[in-house]
C-alpha positions as CSV (number, residue, x, y, z in Angstrom):
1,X,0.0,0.0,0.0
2,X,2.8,2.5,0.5
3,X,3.7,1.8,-2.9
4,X,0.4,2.6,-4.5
5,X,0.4,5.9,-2.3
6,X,3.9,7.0,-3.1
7,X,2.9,6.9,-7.0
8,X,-0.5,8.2,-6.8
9,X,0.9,11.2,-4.8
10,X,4.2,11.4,-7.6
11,X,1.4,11.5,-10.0
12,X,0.0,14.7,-8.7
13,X,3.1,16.5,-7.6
14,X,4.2,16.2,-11.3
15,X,1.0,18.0,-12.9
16,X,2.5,21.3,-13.2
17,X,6.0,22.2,-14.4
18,X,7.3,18.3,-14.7
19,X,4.5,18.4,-17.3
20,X,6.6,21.1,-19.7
21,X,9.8,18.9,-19.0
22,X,7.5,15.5,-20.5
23,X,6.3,18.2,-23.5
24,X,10.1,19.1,-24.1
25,X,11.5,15.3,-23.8
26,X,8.3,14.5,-26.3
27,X,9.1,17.4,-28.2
28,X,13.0,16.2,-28.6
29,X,12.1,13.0,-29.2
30,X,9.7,14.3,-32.3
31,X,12.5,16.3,-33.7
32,X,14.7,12.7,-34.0
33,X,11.5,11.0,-35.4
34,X,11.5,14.0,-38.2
35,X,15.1,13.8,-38.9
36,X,15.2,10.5,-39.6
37,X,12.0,10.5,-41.6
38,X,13.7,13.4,-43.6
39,X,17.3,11.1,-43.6
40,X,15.2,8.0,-44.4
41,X,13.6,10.1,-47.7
42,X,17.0,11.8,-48.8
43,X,18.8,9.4,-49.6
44,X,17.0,7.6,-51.9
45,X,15.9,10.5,-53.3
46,X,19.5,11.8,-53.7
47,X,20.2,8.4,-55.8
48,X,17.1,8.8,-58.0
49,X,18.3,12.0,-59.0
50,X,22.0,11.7,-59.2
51,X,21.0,8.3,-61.6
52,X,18.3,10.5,-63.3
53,X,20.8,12.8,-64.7
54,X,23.2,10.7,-65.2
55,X,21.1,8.7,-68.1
56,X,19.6,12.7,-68.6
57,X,22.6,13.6,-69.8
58,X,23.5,11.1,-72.0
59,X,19.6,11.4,-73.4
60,X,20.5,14.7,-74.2
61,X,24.2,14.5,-75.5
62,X,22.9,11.3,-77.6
63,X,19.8,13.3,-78.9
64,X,21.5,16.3,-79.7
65,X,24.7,14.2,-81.4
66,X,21.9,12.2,-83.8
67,X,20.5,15.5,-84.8
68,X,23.4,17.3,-86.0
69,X,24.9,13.9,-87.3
70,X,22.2,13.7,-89.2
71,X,22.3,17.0,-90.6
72,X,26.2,16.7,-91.5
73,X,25.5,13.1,-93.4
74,X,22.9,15.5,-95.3
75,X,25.5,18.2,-96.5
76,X,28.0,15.2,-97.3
77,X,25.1,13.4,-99.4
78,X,24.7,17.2,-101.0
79,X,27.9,17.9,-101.9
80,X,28.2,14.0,-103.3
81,X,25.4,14.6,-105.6
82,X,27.0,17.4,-107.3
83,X,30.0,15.1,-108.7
84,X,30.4,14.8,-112.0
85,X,32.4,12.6,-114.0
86,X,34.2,13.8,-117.3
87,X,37.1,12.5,-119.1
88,X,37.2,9.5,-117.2
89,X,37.9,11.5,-113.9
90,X,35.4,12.9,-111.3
91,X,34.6,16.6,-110.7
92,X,32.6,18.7,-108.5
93,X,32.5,22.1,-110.0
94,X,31.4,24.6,-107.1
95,X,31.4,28.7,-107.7
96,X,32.7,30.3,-104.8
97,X,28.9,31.5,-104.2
98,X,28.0,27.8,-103.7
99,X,31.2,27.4,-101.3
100,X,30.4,30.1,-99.3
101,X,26.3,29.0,-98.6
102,X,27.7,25.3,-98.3
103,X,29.9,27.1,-95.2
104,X,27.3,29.2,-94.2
105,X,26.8,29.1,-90.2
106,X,26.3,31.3,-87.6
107,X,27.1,29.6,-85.1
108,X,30.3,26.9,-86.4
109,X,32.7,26.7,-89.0
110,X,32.1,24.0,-91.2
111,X,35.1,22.1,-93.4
112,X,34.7,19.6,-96.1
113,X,36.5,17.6,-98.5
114,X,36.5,15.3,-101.5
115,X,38.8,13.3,-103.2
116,X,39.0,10.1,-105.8
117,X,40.2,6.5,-104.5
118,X,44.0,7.1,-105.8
119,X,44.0,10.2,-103.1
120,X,43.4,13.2,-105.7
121,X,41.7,16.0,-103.8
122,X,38.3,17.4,-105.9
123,X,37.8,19.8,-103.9
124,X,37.4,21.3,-100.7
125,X,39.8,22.0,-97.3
126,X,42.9,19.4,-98.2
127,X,44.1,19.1,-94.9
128,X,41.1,18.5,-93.2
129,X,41.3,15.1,-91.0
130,X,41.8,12.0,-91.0
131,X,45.1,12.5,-93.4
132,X,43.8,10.7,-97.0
133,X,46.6,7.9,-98.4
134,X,50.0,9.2,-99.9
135,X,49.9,8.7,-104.6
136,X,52.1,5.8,-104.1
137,X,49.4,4.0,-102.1
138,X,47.2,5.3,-104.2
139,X,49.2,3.6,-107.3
140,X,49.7,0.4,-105.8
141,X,46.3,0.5,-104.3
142,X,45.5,0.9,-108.4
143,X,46.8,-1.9,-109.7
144,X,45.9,-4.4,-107.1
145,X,42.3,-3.2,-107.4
146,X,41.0,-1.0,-110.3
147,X,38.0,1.4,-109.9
148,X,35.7,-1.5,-111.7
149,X,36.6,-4.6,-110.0
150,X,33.8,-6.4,-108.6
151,X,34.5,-5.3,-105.2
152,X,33.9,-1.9,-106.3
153,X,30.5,-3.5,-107.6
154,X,30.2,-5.1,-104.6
155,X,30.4,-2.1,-102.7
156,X,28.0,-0.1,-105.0
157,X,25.0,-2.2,-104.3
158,X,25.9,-2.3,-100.8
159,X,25.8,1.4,-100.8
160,X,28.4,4.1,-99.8
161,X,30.2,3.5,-95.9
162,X,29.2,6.2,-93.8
163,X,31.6,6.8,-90.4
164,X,31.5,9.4,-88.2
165,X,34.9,10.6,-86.1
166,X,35.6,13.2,-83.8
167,X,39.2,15.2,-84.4
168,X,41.2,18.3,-83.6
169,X,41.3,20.9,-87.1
170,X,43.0,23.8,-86.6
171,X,43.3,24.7,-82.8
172,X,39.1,23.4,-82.9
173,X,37.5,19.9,-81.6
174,X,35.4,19.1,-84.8
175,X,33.1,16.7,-85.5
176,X,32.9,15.1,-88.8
177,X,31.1,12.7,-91.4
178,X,32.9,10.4,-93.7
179,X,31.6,8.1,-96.9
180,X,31.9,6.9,-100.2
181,X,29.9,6.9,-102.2
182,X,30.1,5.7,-106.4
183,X,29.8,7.9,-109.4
184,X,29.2,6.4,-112.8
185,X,31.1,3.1,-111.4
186,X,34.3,6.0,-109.8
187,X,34.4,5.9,-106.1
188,X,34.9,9.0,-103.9
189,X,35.3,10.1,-100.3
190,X,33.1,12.5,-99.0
191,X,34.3,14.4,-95.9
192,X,32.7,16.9,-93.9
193,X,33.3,18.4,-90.6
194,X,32.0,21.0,-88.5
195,X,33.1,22.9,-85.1
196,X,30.7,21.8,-81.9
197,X,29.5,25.2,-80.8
198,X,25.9,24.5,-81.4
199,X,26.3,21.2,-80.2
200,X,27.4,22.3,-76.8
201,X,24.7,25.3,-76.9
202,X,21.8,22.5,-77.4
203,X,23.2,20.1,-74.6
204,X,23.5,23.4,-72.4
205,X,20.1,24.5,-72.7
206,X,19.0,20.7,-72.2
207,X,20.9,20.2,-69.3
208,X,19.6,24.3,-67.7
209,X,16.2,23.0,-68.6
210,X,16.6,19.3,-67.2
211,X,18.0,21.1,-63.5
212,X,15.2,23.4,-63.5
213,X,12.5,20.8,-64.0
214,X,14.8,19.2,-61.1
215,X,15.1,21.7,-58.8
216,X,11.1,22.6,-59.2
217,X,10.6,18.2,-58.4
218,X,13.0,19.0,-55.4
219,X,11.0,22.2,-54.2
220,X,7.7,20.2,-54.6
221,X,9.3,16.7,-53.1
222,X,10.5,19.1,-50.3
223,X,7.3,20.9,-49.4
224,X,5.2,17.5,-50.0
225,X,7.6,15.7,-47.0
226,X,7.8,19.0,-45.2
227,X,3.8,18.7,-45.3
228,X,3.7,15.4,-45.2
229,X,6.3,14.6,-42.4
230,X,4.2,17.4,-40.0
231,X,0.9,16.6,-40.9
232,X,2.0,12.8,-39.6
233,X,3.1,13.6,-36.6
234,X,0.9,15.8,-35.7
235,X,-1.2,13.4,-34.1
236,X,1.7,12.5,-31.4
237,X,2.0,16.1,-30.9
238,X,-1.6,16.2,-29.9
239,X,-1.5,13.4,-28.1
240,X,1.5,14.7,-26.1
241,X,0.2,18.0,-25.3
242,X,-3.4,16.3,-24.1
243,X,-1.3,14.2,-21.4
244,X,1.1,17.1,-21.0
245,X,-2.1,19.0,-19.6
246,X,-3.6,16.2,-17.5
247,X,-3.6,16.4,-13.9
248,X,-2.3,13.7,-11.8
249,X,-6.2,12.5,-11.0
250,X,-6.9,12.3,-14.8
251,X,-6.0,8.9,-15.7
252,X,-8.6,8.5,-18.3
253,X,-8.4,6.5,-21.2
254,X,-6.9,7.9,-24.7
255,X,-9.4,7.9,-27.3
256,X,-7.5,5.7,-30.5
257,X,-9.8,7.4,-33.0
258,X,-7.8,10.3,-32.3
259,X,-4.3,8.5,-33.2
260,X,-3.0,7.0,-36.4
261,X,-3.3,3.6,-37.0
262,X,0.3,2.8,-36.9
263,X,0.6,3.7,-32.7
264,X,-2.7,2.1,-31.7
265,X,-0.8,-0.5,-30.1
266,X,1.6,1.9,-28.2
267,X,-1.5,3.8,-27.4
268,X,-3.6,0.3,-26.2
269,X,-0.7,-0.6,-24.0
270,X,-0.4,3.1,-22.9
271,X,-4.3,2.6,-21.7
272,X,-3.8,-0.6,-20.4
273,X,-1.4,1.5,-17.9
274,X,-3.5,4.0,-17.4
275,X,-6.4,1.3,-16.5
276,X,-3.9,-0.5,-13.9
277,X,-3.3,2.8,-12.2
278,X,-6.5,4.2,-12.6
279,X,-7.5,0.5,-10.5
280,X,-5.0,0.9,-8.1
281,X,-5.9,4.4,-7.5
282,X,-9.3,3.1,-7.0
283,X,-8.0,0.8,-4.7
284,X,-6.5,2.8,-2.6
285,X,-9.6,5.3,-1.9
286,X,-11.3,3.0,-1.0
287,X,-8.9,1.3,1.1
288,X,-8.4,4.2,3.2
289,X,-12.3,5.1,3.5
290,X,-12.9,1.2,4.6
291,X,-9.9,1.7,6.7
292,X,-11.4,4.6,8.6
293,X,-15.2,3.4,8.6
294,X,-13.5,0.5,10.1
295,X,-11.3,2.1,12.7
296,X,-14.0,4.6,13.5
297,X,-16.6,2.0,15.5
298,X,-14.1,0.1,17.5
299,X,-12.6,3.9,18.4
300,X,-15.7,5.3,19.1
301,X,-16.4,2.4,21.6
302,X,-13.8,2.5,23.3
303,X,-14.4,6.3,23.7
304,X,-17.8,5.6,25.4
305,X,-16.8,2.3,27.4
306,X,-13.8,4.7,28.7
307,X,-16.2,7.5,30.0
308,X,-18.2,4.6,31.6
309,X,-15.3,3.2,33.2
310,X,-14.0,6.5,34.4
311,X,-18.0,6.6,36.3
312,X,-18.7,3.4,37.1
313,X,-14.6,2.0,38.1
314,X,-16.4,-1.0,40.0
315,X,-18.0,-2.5,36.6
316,X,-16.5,-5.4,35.2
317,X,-18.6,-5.9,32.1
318,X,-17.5,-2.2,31.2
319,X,-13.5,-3.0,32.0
320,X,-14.5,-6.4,29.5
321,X,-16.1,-4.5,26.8
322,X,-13.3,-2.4,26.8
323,X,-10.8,-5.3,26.6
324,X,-12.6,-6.5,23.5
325,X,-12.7,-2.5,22.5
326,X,-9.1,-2.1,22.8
327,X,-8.4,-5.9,21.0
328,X,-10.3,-5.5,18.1
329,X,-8.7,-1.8,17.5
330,X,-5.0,-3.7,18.1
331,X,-6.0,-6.6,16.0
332,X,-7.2,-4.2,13.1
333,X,-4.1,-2.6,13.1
334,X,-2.1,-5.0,13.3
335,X,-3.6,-6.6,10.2
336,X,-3.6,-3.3,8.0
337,X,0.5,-3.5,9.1
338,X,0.4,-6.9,7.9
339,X,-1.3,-6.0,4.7
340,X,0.5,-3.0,3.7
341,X,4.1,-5.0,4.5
342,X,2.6,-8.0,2.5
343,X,1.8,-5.8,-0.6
344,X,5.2,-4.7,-0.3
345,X,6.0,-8.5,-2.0
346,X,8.9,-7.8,-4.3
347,X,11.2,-7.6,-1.2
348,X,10.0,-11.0,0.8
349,X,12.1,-13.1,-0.6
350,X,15.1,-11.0,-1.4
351,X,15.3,-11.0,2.7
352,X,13.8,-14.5,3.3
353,X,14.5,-16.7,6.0
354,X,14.1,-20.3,6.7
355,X,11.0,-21.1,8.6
356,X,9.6,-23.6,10.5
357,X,6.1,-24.3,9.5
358,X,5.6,-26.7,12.1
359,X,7.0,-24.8,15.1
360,X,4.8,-21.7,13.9
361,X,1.8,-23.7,14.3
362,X,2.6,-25.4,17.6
363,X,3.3,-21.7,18.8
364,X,-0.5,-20.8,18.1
365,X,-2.0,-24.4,18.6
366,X,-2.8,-23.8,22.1
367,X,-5.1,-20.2,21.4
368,X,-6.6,-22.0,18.7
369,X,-7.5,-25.4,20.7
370,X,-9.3,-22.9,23.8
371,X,-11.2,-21.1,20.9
372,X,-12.6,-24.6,20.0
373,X,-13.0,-25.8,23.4
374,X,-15.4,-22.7,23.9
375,X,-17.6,-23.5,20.8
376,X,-16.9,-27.5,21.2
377,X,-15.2,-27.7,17.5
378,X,-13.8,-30.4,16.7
379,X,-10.2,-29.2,16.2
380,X,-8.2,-31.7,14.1
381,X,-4.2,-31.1,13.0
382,X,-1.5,-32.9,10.7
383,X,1.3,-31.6,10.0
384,X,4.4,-32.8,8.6
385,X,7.8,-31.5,9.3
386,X,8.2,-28.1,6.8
387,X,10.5,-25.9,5.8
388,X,11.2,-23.1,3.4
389,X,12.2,-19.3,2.9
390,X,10.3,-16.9,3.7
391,X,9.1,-14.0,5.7
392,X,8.6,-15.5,9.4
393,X,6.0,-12.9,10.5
394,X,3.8,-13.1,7.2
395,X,3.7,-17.1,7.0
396,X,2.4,-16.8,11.0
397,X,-0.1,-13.9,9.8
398,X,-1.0,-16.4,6.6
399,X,-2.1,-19.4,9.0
400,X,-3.6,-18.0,12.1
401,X,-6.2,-15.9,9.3
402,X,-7.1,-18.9,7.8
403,X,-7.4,-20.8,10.9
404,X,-9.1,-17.7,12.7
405,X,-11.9,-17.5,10.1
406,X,-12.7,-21.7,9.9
407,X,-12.9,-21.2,13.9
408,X,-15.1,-17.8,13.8
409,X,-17.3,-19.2,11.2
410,X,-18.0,-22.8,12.0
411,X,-21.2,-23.1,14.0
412,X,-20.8,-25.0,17.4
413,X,-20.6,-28.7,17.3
414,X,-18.6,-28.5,13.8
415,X,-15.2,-29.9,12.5
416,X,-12.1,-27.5,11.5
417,X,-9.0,-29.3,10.2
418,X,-5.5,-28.4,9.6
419,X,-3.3,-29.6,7.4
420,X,0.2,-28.8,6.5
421,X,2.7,-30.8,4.8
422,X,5.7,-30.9,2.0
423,X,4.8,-33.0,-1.1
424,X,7.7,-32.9,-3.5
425,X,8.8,-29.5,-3.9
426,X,5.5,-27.8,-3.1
427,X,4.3,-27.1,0.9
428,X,0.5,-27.9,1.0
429,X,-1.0,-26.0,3.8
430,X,-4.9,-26.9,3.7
431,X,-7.8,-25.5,6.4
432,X,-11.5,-27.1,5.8
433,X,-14.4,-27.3,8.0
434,X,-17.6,-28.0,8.0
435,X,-19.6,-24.4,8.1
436,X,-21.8,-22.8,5.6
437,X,-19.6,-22.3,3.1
438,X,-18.7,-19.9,0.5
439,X,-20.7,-19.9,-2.8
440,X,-18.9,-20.2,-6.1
441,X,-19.0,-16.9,-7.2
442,X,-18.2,-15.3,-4.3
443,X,-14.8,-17.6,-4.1
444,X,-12.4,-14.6,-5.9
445,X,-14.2,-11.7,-3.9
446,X,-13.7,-12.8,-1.2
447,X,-9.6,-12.1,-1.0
448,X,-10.3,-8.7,-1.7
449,X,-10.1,-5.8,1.5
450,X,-12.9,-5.6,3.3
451,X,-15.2,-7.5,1.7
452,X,-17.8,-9.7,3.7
453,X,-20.4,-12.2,2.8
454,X,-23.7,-10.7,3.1
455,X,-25.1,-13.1,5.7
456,X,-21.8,-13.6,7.3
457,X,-22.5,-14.1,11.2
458,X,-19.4,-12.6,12.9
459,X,-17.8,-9.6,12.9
460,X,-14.6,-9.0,11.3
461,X,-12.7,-6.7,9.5
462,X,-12.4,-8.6,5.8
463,X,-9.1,-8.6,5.7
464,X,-7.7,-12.1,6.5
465,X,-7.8,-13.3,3.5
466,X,-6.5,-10.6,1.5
467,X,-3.6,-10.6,4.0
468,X,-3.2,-14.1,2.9
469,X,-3.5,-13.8,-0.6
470,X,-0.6,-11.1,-0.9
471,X,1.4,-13.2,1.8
472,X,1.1,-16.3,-0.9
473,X,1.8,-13.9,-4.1
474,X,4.8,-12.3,-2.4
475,X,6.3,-16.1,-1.8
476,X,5.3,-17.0,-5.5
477,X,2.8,-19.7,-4.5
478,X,-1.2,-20.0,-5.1
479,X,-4.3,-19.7,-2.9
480,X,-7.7,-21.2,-3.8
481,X,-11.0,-21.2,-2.1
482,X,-13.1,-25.1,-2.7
483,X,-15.3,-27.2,-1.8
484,X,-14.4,-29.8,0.7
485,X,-14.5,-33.5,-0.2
486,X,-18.0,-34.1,0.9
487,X,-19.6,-30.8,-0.6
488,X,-20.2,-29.3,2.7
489,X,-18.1,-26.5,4.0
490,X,-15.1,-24.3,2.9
491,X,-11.7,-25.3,2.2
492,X,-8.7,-22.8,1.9
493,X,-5.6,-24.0,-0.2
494,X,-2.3,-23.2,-0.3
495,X,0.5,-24.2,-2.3
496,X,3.9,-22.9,-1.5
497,X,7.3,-23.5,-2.9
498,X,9.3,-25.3,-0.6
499,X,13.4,-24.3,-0.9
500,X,15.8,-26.0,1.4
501,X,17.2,-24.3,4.1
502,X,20.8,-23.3,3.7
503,X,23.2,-23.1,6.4
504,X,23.2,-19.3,6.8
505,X,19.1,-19.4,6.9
506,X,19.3,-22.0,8.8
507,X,21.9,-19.9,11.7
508,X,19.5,-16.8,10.9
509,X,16.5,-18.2,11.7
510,X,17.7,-19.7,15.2
């Protein structure tokens, strides 16, 4: 019980400023959540778009390359047309009007070049790359294969070898066209080569437009997961500012329509908390009120069989009733001690003794035996030699409750056994009589404080067997109320683990 009272008064201590340091901790603890939703996003995102323009890039640079390739295989294929052959020998005949529109660019310089299979130039820039073959080759090149030899044939129904090259002409990078086509059964070489300003200009802009459409997907992936990251946490940010302003008394459920999906199991086992202490809470109001209801009568008795004795000194009933007064108010106490240090559980075995189950009963036999003389109980006992660890005072507490309450509510003339005994590794401790019983679903109520049958025909204080039920739970055994072997009557078992006494329990216990 001191337990349940120390947290239910740190619960309402902390309501005020505590409750700005749980909003800051909550708050920090958002701030990670954000950062690594936003570390989680990035880097993926970073690799999307660091592959994106990589193959963007090379879209571009191949797009832009086919165009103007295209274009320079069209002047070659121009220029190609306007050979001529006379005389046996091939000609282009171009007025320096139709070489100046064939060079015509705004932008690039633009080279060409023609020449015959034995290496005579036609026309055009004559040392424009790749170098043509020296006359010599040219010669031998002749008479090993002459202009009309099948492969020549060969190659004119093939059609004319186009390859494309990339060079340095005059202090310039140039780009350039090469094939060869056949006139009137006279192969050529067609060459033509332009600078790569406009070539650079288009992949430029492509690239300047390609970043922009980037940077306006980053701005919108930035502001969607800026949006998105917020609006998603929002709900714990709610939810820690409505238990940032609850009072320590407020330990109402949360409402899970309220939260996303994904926490309503943090937030069911965060209720299930608040339930347990929301129970023990209850608990312990009522406790104390049963507590001082309780203490209140016997008090107020002994108040009034004081004043009588203090008038009438030569009264014995008065000095008796006040004997009976003053027990019942020690017993009570005694047993809301015995409670509160049995609740305290976690710590009985931690300092546990060995204990003499059978010395603690011969210790009490006697009180119990004149008890059953006076009502003419048959008092029966069997117990066994038993020892484990445990709390001393508790285990006493344990049996004389359960042998207190067969004796109170056994009617005269009725049995009440005890039975105690080690079976294996398990202490049975057993009390049955023969009284009216305890109906079935009354069996679990009945451990709990203060509670009393409705027709039960002594007085008590209804807290026996609650003592004995934390007693059992703090020594890790069981404790069941059931019928006795002929149906008539109560019987109270208990099961405790029996541990062999060491020799240092053994020298602390005597």
């Amino acid at each position: 019980m001191p337990t349940a009272s120390a947290s239910t008064a740190g619960a309402g201590s902390n309501s005020g400023d505590p409750g700005s340091e749980i909003g800051a901790t909550t708050r920090r603890a958002g701030t990670t959540l954000r950062r690594s939703l936003l570390r989680a996003l990035v880097l993926p995102i970073a690799a999307a778009l660091l592959t994106g323009g990589v193959f963007g890039y090379r879209a571009a640079e191949k797009v832009v390359s086919s165009a103007y390739d295209q274009s320079l295989s069209n002047l070659a294929n121009g220029i190609a047309n306007r050979a001529r052959v006379e005389n046996g020998e091939v000609n282009i005949t171009l007025s320096p009007e139709a070489d100046a529109l064939l060079r015509t660019d705004t932008v690039d310089s633009i080279y060409f070049r023609v020449r015959d299979d034995f290496g005579r130039i036609i026309a055009g820039d004559a040392d424009l790359p790749p170098p043509e073959i020296s006359r010599s080759d040219a010669a031998a090149s002749s008479s090993a294969a002459p202009p009309a030899t099948p492969a020549s044939e060969s190659a004119t129904a093939s059609g004319p070898r186009i390859s494309f090259f990339d060079a340095h002409f005059r202090d310039q990078t140039i780009r350039g066209v090469r094939f060869h086509p056949i006139v009137d059964g006279h192969g050529i070489y067609v060459t033509v080569a332009e600078t790569l300003g406009k070539r650079r200009a288009a992949i430029r802009d492509l690239l300047l437009g390609f970043g922009l459409a980037v940077f306006l997907v980053l701005a919108a992936i930035a502001a969607v997961v800026s949006y998105g990251i917020t609006s998603g946490l929002a709900s714990l940010d709610h939810l820690q500012s409505e238990l940032a302003e609850r009072s320590g008394e407020d330990l109402a459920p949360v409402d899970l329509n309220q939260v996303p999906l994904e926490i309503h199991a943090l937030v069911r086992a965060l209720n299930a908390l608040l339930t347990r202490l929301q129970d023990a809470h209850t608990a312990q109001r009522e406790f104390l009120q049963n507590a001082a209801h309780q203490l209140r009568t016997p008090l107020a008795g002994l108040q009034v069989q004081v004043e009588l004795l203090r008038s009438q000194q030569t009264d014995q009933t008065v000095a008796e009733n006040l004997r009976q007064s003053v027990k019942r108010v020690t017993r009570l106490a005694n047993q809301l001690l015995a409670l509160a240090r049995a609740e305290g559980g976690q710590h009985l075995m931690a300092n546990a003794s060995s204990v003499d189950l059978a010395k603690l009963i011969d210790e009490m036999l006697d009180d119990w035996l004149r008890v059953a003389d006076a009502k003419k109980i048959d008092f029966g006992m069997q117990r066994d030699l038993s020892t484990l660890a445990g709390d001393p005072t508790l285990l006493r507490e344990l049996i004389a409750n359960l042998v207190d309450n067969a004796l109170k509510y056994t009617p005269a003339g009725g049995q009440v056994t005890l039975r105690c005994e080690r079976v294996g590794d398990v202490v049975e401790i057993d009390v049955s009589d023969n009284g009216p019983g305890i109906p079935e679903h009354q069996r679990e109520r009945v451990f709990e404080r203060f509670h009393r049958l409705p027709d039960a025909p002594a007085t008590g204080s209804g807290l026996g067997l609650a003592i004995a039920r934390e007693t059992v739970a703090g020594h890790r055994g069981s404790i069941a109320v059931v019928s006795t072997t002929d149906g008539e009557g109560t019987c109270v078992q208990v099961r405790l683990p029996a541990k062999p006494a060491t020799a240092s329990l053994a020298n602390h216990s005597a």
